[in-house]
N, C-alpha and C positions, 0 to 999 in steps of 0.2 A: 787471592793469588796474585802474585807479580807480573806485571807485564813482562811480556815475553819480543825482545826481538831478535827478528831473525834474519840476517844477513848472508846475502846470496852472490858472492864474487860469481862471474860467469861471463863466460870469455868463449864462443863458439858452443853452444850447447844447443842449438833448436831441434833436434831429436827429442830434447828431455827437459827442456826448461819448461814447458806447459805442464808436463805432469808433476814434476815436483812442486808444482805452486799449489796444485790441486793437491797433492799429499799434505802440504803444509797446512794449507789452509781447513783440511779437515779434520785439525786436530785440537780438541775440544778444549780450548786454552786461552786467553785474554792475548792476545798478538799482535805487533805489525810483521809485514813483510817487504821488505828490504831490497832490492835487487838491484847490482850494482853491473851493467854490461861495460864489459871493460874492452871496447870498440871492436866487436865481433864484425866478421865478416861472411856469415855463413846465412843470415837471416832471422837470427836471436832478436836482433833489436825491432824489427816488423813485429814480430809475433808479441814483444813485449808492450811494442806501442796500442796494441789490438786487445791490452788485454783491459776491464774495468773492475775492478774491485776492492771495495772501501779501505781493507785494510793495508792495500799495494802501495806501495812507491816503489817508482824505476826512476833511475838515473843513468845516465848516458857517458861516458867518457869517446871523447873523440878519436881516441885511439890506444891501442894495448901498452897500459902501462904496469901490468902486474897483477895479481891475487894478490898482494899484500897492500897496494893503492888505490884499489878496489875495494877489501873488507875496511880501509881507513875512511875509503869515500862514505861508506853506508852508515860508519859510527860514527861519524860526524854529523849524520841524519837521526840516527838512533834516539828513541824516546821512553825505551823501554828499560827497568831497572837490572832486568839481566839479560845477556845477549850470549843468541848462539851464531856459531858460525856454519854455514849447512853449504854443502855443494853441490851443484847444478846434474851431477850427472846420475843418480840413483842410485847408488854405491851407498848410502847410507838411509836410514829409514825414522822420519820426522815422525813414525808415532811411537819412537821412543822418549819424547824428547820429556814427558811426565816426571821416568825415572830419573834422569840426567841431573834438571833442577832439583829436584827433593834433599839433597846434601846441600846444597847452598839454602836452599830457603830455611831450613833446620837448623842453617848455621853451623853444619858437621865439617863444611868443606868449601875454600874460600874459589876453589876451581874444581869442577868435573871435567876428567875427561871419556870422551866413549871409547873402550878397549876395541878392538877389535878381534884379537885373535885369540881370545881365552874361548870361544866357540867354534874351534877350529875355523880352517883357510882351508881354501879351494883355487885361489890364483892364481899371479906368478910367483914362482919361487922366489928367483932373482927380488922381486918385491919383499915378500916376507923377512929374507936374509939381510935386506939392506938394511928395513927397518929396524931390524933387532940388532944389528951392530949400530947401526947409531943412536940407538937407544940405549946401548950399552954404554957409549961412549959418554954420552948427557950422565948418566948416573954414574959414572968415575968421579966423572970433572964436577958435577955436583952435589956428589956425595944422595942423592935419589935412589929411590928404588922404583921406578914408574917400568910398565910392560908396555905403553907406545904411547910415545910422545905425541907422533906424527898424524894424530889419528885430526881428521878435520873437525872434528866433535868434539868444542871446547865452551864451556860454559860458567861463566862469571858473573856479576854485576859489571853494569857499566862503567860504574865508579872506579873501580880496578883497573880496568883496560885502559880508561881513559888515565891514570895516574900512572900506567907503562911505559908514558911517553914514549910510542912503537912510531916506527919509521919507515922498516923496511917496505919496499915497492913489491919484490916476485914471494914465490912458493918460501921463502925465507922468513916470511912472517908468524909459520908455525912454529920456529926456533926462538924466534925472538919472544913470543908471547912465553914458551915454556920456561926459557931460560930465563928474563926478568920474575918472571916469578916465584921461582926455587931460589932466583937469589933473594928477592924477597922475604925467604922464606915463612911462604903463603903454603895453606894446606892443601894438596890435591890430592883429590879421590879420583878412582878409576874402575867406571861402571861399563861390564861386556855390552857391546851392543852388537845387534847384526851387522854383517857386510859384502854385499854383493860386489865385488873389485868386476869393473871391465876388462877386457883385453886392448890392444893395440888397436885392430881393427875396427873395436869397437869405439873408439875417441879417449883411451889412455894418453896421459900428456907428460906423464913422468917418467924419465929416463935415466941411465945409468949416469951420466954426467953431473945431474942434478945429486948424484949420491955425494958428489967431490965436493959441490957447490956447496952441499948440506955440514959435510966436515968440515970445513972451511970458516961457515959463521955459527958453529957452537966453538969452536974453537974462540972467535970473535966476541961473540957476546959470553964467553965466561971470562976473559982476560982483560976486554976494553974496559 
């Protein structure tokens, strides 16, 4: 079985950065874990520095430079032949992460991504509607048929990623990995997985604006 890394942008998470390391880490699989604090001010980086276990690495950014310079800082550390990308707040559930790989190791599928809503939604609306229009949007301009791009659950060889020559710094770096690789035209499978979405109150970080920001660079990366 392939090493497995797994890359943890996180950026204000100490409610839930402990546990999800514990979920990862209990998932019976060849792995590093990766954790990239992308200069939290909530006490993420205490708890990370307190934590010891063989297959961890933490890294530190001095200050918030982004999810997407973040998940760059980690794959640059990355040693493992295929990498996931997994988020700090429990929205998504690391013991799926068996089936995810199994198209790529088979060589069915040169990217997995985790669906999310082929198991019904429970969320926000607003959430769901956004994704699906610019999901839509991707598959115009792409000529795709993918049900959500967006989903943080993307799973490749390193070799890939690293040949995306990817750059973006924020939340834009989900666009940019989907859209180099449809123009690629690399194969991507799309396997349901759980998803528990937070609320607002609960440390939700995406918002209506970010939907614009999102229109903006698939427009970007199909045209540049």
């Amino acid at each position: 079985m392939p090493k497995l890394s797994v890359i943890i942008p996180v950026y204000n998470e100490a409610n839930t950065i402990r546990q999800i390391i514990e979920k990862i880490n209990a998932v019976d699989i060849d792995k590093e874990i990766i954790v990239v604090d992308d200069g939290s001010s909530d006490g993420t980086g205490k708890i990370l520095r307190g934590l010891r276990m063989n297959n961890l690495k933490v890294i530190h950014h001095g200050s918030n430079r982004g999810k997407g310079a973040a998940f760059l800082t980690g794959l640059s550390q990355a040693s493992g032949e295929l990498v996931v990308i997994q988020d700090a707040d429990l929205e998504y559930d690391p013991a799926e992460y068996m089936k995810l790989i199994g198209p790529v190791i088979e060589q069915k599928a040169d990217m997995v991504l985790g669906c999310r809503f082929t198991k019904g939604y429970h969320g926000l609306l607003v959430h769901r509607m956004g994704n699906m229009l610019l999901t839509f949007l991707v598959n115009i301009l792409f000529g795709a048929r993918l049900n959500d791009c967006f989903t943080c659950y993307k799973v490749t060889r390193r070799e890939i990623l690293n040949s995306l020559h990817l750059g973006a710094a924020g939340f834009e770096i989900e666009i940019e990995i989907v859209s180099k690789v449809l123009r690629r035209k690399l194969r991507i499978a799309e396997i349901p997985v759980s998803y528990h979405p937070r609320s607002y109150s609960e440390g939700k970080k995406i918002r209506l604006k970010d939907g614009f920001w999102a229109i903006a660079n698939i427009l970007k990366y199909k045209f540049s």
